[in-house]
C-alpha positions, 0 to 999 in steps of 0.5 A, a space after each residue: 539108294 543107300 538105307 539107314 537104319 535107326 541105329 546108323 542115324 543113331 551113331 552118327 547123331 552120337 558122332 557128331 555130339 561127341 565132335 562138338 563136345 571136343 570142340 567146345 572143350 579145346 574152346 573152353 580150355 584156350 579160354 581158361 588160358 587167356 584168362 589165367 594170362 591175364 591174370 597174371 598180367 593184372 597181378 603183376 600190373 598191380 605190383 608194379 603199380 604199387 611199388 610205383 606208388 610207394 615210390 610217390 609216382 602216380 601210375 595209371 593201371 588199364 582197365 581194358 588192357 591186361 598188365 598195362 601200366 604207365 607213368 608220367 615223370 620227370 627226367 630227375 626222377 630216372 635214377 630213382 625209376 631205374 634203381 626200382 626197376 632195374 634196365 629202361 628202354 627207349 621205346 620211342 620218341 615224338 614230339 611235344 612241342 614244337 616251338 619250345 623244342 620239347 619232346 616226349 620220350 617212352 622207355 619201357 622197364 625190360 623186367 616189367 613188360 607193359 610198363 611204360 614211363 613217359 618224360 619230357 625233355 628238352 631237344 638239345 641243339 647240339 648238332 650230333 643229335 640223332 634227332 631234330 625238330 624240322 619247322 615248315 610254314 604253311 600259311 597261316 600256321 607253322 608244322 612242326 615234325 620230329 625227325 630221327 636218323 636211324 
């Protein structure tokens, strides 16, 4: 059976202090990165928030999500949207309303990640339309589904 001495306890005890030292200090300096991330997020929320304001929209800033904006408009205020902000992209598409065949519609700013502007329209009944409100009755109710080709 192997001794120890004091010393060999000693430099082990030295080791292992040494090696959670550095465990905490790669914890603490992945934690002081996520923190400056989302710093930048917020700062770059609260930009866009502000010019969004100015502009007379009214943002909404998440309190829980670093950076995360959205807006509510009218399909009239888009040029104005995309003069401020430069490119929008569609992001998705659900349904509003299914008897007044409205639908709402999410664009994202590409210079601004985490801005979301959402509208509603109107589903136009043209028949080259990707998308479509497809009705089925259930009785008592009618079920309504947006339905997109790809």
């Amino acid at each position: 059976m192997p001794s120890f001495t004091l010393a060999d306890c000693a430099a082990h005890l030295a080791d292992r202090v040494a090696s959670k030292r550095r465990r905490l200090q790669e914890e603490l300096d992945g934690l002081d990165a996520e923190a400056a991330k989302d710093q930048q997020g917020y700062d770059r929320a609260f930009l866009v928030g502000a010019m969004l304001a100015g502009e007379g929209f009214e943002p909404y800033v998440s309190r829980w999500s670093a950076g995360e904006v959205s807006v509510d408009v009218e399909m009239k205020d888009l040029p104005r949207l995309h003069a401020l902000l430069g490119r929008l992209k569609a992001v998705n598409k659900r349904l509003a309303n299914g008897k007044k065949n409205l639908i709402s519609v999410t664009l994202e700013a590409v210079d601004w990640p985490g801005l979301e502007i959402n509208y509603t329209k109107k589903l136009p009944k043209s028949e080259q339309q990707r998308c479509k409100i497809v009705r089925t009755k259930v009785k008592p109710r009618t079920e309504y589904q947006l339905v997109c080709e790809v």
